[in-house]
C-alpha positions in Angstrom: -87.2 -27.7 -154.3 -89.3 -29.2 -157.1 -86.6 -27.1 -159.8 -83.8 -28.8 -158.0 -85.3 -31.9 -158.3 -86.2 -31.1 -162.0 -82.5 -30.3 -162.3 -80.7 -33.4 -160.5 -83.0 -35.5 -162.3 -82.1 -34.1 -166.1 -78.5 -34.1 -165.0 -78.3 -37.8 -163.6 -80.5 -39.1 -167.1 -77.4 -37.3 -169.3 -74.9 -38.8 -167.5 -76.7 -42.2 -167.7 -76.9 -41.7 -171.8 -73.1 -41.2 -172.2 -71.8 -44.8 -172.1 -68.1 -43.7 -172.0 -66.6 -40.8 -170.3 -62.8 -40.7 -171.2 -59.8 -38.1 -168.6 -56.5 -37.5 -170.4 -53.3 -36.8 -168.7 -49.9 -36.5 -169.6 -46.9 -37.7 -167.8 -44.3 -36.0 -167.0 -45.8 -32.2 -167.3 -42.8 -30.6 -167.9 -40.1 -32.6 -170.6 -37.1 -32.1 -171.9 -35.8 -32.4 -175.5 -34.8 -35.9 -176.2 -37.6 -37.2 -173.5 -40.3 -38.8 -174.2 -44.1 -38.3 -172.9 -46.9 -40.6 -172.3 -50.6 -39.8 -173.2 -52.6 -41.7 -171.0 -56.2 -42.2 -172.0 -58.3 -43.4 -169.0 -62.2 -44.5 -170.7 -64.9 -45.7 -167.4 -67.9 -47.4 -169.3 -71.3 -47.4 -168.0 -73.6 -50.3 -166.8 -72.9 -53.1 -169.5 -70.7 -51.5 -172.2 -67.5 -52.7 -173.6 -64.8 -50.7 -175.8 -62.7 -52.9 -178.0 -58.9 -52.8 -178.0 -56.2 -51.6 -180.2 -55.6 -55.2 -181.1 -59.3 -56.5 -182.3 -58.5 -58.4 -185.1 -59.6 -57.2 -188.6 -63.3 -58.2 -189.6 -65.1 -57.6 -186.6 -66.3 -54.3 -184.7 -63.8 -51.4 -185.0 -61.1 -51.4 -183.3 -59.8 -48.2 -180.9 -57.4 -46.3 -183.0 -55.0 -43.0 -181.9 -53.9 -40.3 -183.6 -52.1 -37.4 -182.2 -50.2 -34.4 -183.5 -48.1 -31.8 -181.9 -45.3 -29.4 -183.3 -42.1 -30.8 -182.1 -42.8 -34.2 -181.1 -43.3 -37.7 -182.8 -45.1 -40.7 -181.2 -42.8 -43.7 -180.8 -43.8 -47.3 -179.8 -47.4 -49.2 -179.8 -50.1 -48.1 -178.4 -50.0 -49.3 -174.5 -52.6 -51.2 -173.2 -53.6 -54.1 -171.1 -54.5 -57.5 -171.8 -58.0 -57.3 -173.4 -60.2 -60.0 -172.8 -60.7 -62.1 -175.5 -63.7 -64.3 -176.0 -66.0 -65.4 -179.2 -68.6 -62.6 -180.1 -71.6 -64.7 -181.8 -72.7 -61.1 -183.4 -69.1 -60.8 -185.1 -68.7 -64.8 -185.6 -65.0 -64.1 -184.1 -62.8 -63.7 -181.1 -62.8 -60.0 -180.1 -60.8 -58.2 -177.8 -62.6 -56.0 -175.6 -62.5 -54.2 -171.8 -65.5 -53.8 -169.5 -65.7 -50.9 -167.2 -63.0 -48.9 -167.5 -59.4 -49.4 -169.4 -56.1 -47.1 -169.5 -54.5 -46.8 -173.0 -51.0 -44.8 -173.3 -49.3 -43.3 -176.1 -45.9 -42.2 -176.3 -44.3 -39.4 -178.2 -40.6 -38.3 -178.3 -40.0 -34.6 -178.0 -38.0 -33.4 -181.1 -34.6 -31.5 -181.1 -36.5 -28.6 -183.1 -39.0 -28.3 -180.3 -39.1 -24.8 -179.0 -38.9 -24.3 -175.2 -42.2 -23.1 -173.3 -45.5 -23.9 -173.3 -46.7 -27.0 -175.8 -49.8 -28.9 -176.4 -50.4 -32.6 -177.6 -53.3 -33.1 -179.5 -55.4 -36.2 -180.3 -58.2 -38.0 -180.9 -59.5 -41.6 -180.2 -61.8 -43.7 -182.3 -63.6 -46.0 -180.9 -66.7 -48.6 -181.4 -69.1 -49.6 -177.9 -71.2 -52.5 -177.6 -73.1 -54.5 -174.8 -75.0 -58.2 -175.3 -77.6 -56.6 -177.3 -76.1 -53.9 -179.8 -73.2 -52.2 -181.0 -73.2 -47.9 -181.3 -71.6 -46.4 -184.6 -67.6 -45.2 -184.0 -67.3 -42.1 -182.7 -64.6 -39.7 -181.9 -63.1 -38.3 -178.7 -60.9 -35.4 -179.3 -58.2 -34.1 -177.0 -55.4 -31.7 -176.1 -52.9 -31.9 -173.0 -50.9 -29.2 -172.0 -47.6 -29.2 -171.0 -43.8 -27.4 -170.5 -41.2 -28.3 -172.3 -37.9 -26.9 -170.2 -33.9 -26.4 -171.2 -31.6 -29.4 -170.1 -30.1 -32.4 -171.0 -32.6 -35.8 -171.4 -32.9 -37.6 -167.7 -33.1 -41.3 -168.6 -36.2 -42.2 -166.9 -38.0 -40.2 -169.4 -35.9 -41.5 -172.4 -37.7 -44.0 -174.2 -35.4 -46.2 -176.5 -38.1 -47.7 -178.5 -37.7 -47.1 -182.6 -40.5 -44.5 -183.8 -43.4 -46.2 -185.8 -43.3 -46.8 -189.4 -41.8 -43.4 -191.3 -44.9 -42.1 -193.8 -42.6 -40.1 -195.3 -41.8 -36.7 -195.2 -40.9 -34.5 -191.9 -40.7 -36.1 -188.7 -43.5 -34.4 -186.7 -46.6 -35.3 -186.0 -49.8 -35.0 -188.3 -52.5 -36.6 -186.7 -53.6 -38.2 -189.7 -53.6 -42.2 -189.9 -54.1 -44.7 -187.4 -51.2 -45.8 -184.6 -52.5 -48.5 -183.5 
């Protein structure tokens, strides 16, 4: 008993020193050439942290910025969010925008006529910046891949996204991971 103890205790104290714990899911799991998916990064924060948006203005704490790479497809649109609040940070001397408990961020990415039927993953990675009333912890990374299928047959329109890609770097039209999309 007293190990089990031991165990639940360590277990519950790790949990409590990881202030965001981030799922990702893709929708749909199975696309078609020509369709478009959505990444959907879902962050829950812990007792009084706060991630900042995509948005948060330049000057201030860092912003949450996506990247993602994947043979065969290439993101299109901003990032989706919701409405962060926004409220004057006396630490920053600004307006941030920022969510409290949990947020879902999306991120689409058109599937590439080039793109080979069968199994296909979508990498990525989020940077982002926590803080709560008292202090702000460094940026750190999450890093990601989603699986999915990528089947024969024509585009169906609800999973067409009309949207023109984000700005061209130059160069091929996959993917690289490198850079911000926010």
């Amino acid at each position: 008993r007293f190990v089990m103890l031991v165990i639940l205790m360590l277990a519950s104290t790790a949990h409590a020193q990881e202030p965001a714990n981030f799922s990702v899911s893709v929708a749909p799991e199975v696309v078609r050439i020509g369709e478009t998916v959505t990444v959907w990064i879902d962050v829950t924060l812990s007792d009084d942290w706060h991630i900042y948006s995509a948005t948060t203005p330049e000057g201030g704490p860092y912003p949450s910025e996506f990247n993602l790479s994947g043979n065969g497809f290439k993101r299109v649109g901003p990032v989706i969010q919701p409405p962060p609040i926004k409220e004057h940070d006396p630490n920053f001397d600004m307006v941030v925008e920022y969510y409290n408990k949990s947020v879902r961020f999306g991120l689409r990415a058109r599937v590439l006529d080039g793109a080979m039927v069968g199994g296909a993953t979508l990498a990525g990675e989020v940077t982002y910046m926590l803080c709560n009333a008292t202090s702000c912890l460094p940026p750190e990374t999450y890093v990601f891949e989603v699986p999915m299928k990528i089947e024969a047959g024509e585009p169906r329109a609800e999973y067409v996204f009309a949207m023109m890609p984000v700005a061209d770097m130059g160069g091929d039209d996959e993917l690289d991971g490198t850079g911000s999309i926010a």
